[in-house]
C-alpha positions as CSV (number, residue, x, y, z in Angstrom):
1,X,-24.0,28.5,139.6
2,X,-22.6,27.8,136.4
3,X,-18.7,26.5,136.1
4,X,-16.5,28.9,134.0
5,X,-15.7,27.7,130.9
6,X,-12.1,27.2,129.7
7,X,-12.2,28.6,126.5
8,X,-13.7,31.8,126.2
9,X,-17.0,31.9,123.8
10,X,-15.3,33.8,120.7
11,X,-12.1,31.4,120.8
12,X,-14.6,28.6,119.9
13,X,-16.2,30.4,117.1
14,X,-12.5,31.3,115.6
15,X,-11.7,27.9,116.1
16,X,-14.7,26.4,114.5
17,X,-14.6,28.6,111.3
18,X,-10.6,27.9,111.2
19,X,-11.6,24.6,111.3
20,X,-14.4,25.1,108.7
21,X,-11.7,26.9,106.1
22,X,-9.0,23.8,106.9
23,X,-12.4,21.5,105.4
24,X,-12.7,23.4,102.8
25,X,-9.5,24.2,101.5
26,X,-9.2,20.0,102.4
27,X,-12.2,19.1,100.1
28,X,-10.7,21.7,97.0
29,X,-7.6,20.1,96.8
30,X,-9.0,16.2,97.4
31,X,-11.6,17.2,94.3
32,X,-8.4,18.7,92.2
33,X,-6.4,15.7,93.0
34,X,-9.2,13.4,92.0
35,X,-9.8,15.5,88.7
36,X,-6.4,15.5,88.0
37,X,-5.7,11.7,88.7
38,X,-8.3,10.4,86.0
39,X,-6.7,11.8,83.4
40,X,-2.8,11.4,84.1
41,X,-1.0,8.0,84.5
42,X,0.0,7.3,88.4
43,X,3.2,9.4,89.7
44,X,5.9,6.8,91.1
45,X,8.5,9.8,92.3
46,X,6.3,10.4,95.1
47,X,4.2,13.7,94.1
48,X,1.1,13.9,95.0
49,X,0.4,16.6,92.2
50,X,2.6,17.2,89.4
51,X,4.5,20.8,89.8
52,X,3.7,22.3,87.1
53,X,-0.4,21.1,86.9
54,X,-3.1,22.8,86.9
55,X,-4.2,20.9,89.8
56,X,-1.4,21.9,91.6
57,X,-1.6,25.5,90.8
58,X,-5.3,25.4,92.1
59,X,-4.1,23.7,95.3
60,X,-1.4,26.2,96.1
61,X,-3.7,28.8,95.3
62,X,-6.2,27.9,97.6
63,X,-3.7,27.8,100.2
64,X,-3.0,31.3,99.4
65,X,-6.1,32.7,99.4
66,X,-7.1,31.0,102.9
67,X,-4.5,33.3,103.9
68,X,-4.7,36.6,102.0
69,X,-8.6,36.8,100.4
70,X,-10.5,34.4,102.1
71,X,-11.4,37.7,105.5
72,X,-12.7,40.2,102.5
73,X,-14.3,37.9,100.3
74,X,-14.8,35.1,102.4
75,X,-14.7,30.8,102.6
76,X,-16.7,30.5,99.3
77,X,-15.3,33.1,97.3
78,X,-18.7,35.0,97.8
79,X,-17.7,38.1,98.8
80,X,-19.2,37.9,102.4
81,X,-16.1,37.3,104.7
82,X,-16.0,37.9,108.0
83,X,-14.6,42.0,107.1
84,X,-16.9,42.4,104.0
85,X,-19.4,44.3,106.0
86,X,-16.9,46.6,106.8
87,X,-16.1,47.7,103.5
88,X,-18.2,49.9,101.0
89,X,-18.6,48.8,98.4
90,X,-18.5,45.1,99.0
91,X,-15.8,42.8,98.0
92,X,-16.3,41.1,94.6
93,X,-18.2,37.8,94.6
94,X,-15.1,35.9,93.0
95,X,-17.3,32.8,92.1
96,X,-19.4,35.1,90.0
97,X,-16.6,37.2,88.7
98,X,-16.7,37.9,84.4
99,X,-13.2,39.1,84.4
100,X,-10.2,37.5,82.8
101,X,-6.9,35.7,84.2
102,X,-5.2,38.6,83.3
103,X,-7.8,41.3,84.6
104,X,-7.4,38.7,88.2
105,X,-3.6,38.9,88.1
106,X,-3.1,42.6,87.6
107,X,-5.9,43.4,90.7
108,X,-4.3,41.4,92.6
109,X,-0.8,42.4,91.5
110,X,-1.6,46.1,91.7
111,X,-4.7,46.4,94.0
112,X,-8.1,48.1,93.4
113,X,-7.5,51.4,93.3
114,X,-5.0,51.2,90.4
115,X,-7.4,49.9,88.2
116,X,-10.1,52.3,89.1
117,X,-11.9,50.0,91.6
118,X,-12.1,49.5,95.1
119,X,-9.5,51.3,97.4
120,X,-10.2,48.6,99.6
121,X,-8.7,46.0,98.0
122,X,-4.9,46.1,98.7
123,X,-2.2,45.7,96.4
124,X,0.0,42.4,96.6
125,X,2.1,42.5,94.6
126,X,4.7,43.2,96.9
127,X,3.8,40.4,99.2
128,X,3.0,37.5,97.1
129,X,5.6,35.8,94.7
130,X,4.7,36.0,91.2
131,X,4.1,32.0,91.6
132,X,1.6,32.7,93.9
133,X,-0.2,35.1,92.1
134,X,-0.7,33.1,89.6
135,X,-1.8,30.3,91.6
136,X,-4.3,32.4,92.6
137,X,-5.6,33.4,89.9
138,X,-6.0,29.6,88.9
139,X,-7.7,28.7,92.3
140,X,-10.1,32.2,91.5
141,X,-10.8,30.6,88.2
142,X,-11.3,27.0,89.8
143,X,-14.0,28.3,91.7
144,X,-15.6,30.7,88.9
145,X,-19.0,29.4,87.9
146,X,-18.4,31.7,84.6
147,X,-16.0,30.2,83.0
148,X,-14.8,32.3,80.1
């Protein structure tokens, strides 16, 4: 006879892929901070980042997308999270993406069915500070391999 476990089989998946994301978004900001520490002279105030980087930006918008996108269009910006299936059509493969900052900011802003696309994709601008839009337009971009 076989002991019960003590945490129950889907906990550990959750836990692993929470785990996975916390990696990932890790790794981003280590390879943003190492980007962005070759070409600036070393901070003595403390900051890891300075405020107003780019680097930064891409950091905080990683955060924010861990928290808002990363379900729909999943850990790699691929458009296969863990709902994508769920939704028709798909969510946008972000790291593939030929759209502008701008054409990012306003979906986000506004959602997909404003702009004549997905009714799926929800409209934030209510939730998310205009900061954090736009840091997540700058961690979208980060990951982009089409840059414009």
């Amino acid at each position: 006879m076989r002991a019960p476990s003590i945490v129950a089989p889907g906990r550990i998946r959750r836990r692993a892929w929470h785990t996975a994301l916390r990696a990932a978004v890790t790794g981003l900001a280590l390879a943003a901070a190492a980007a962005g520490a070759a070409d600036s002279p070393a901070r003595t105030d403390g900051a890891l980042l300075p405020r107003d980087s780019t680097e930064a930006a891409v950091f905080r918008g990683g955060l924010v997308y861990a928290n808002y996108c990363v379900t729909c269009h999943g850990i790699n910006a691929d458009g296969n999270g863990r709902a994508a299936r769920l939704h028709n059509p798909r969510p946008s493969n972000l790291r593939a993406s030929d759209k502008n900052d701008n054409y990012i900011n306003l979906i986000v802003r506004r959602g997909g069915e404003a702009i004549g696309r997905s009714p799926r994709m929800p409209p934030w601008g209510e939730e998310l500070t205009d900061e954090q839009i736009g840091d997540v337009v700058a961690f979208v971009r980060s990951v982009n391999m089409r840059q414009p």
